[in-house]
N, C-alpha and C positions, 0 to 999 in steps of 0.2 A: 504494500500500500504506500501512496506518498501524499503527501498534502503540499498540496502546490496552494501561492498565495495569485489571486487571479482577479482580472476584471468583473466586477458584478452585474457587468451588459454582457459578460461573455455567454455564448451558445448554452455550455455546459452550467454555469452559475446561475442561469436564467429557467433550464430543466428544473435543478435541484430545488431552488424556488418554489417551481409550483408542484412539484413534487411535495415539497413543504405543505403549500399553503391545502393541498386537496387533504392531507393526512391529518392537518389539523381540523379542516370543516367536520371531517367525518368524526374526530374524538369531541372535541368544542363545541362545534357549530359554527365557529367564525374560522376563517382562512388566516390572521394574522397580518395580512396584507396590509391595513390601515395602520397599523402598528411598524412598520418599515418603509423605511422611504432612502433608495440608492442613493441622496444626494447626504444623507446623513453619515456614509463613508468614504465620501470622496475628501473626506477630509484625511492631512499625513500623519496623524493620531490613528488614524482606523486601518482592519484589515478586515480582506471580505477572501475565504478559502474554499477549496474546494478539493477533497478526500478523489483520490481514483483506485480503484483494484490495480490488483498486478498486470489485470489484462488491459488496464486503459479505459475503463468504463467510469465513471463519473459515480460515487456512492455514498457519497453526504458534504455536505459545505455548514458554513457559519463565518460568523463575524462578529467585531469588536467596534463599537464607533464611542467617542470619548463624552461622556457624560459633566464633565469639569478637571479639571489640570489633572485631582489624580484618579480617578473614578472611571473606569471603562464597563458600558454595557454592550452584555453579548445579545447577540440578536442571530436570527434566522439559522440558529442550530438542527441539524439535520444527519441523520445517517439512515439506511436504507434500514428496515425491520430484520432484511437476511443477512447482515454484515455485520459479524461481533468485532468488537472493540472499536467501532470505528466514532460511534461519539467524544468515546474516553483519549480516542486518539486528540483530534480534529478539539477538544477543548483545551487537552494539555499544550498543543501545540497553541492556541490562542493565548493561553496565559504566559507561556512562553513569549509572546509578543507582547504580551498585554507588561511586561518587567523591560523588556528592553526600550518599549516607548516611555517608562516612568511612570506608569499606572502602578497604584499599592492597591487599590480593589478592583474589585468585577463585583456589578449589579446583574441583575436580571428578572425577567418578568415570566412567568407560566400561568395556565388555567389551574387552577385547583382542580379540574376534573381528569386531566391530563397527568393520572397517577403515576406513570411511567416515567416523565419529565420530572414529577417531582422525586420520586425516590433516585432517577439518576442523580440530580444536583445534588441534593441529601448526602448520598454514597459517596460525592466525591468532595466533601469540604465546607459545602454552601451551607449556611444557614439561614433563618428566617426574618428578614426585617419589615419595618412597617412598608405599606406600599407606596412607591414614592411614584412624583407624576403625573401623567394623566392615569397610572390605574388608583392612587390613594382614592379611598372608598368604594372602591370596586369588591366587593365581596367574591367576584369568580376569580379574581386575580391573588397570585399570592409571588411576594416578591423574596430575591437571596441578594447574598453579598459573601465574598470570597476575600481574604487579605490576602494581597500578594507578597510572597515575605518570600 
């Protein structure tokens, strides 16, 4: 597997996307869509990636865009349902980014219903804070925060 860091109008960045957004309607009900906007990592604080198998196929992306000098939110996390390790890959690698830009946290936003999401971030570090945002008072929303150390 390799995680290449990539244009977010690219071919493949643009699959994984709706790839995304169809996986979340059907857990959610909402696509996530409203919640991302490419111009919000065209900044040189953000990276926007994309996971390939060893054959070359395209099998999960995410991204980091900067929330305040130190504070990085991850956004449009994604790995295919058939490919293990490939989230755990595809975030370590974002944090990894998320220290050499001088970010000390990662935020982020999930459904509450979206049990999967949440005991991933759980298993890997995150924990729970209030919801900051446009989801603060969002009762389906539940937010983490990760120190980067």
């Amino acid at each position: 597997m390799k995680i290449i860091e990539k244009d977010p109008h690219s071919q493949d960045a643009f699959e994984m996307m709706e790839e995304l957004s169809q996986t979340l309607k059907k857990i959610t009900g909402d696509s996530g869509k409203s919640s991302f906007n490419v111009q919000d990592i065209a900044d040189a604080r953000a990276v926007f990636v994309v996971a390939y198998s060893d054959q070359g196929e395209p099998i999960g992306c995410g991204a980091i865009r900067p929330i305040n000098e130190n504070t990085a939110e991850v956004k449009r996390m994604y790995a295919k349902s058939k490919a293990k390790g490939i989230g755990t890959a595809i975030l370590s690698y974002l944090e990894g980014q998320a220290k050499k830009l001088g970010y000390s946290k990662f935020w982020l936003e999930t459904r509450l219903i979206n049990k999967r999401a949440v005991n991933f971030y759980e298993r890997r570090g995150y924990h729970r804070i209030a919801n900051y945002g446009k989801y603060a008072g969002r009762a389906e929303s539940v937010c983490f925060e990760k120190a980067m150390i």
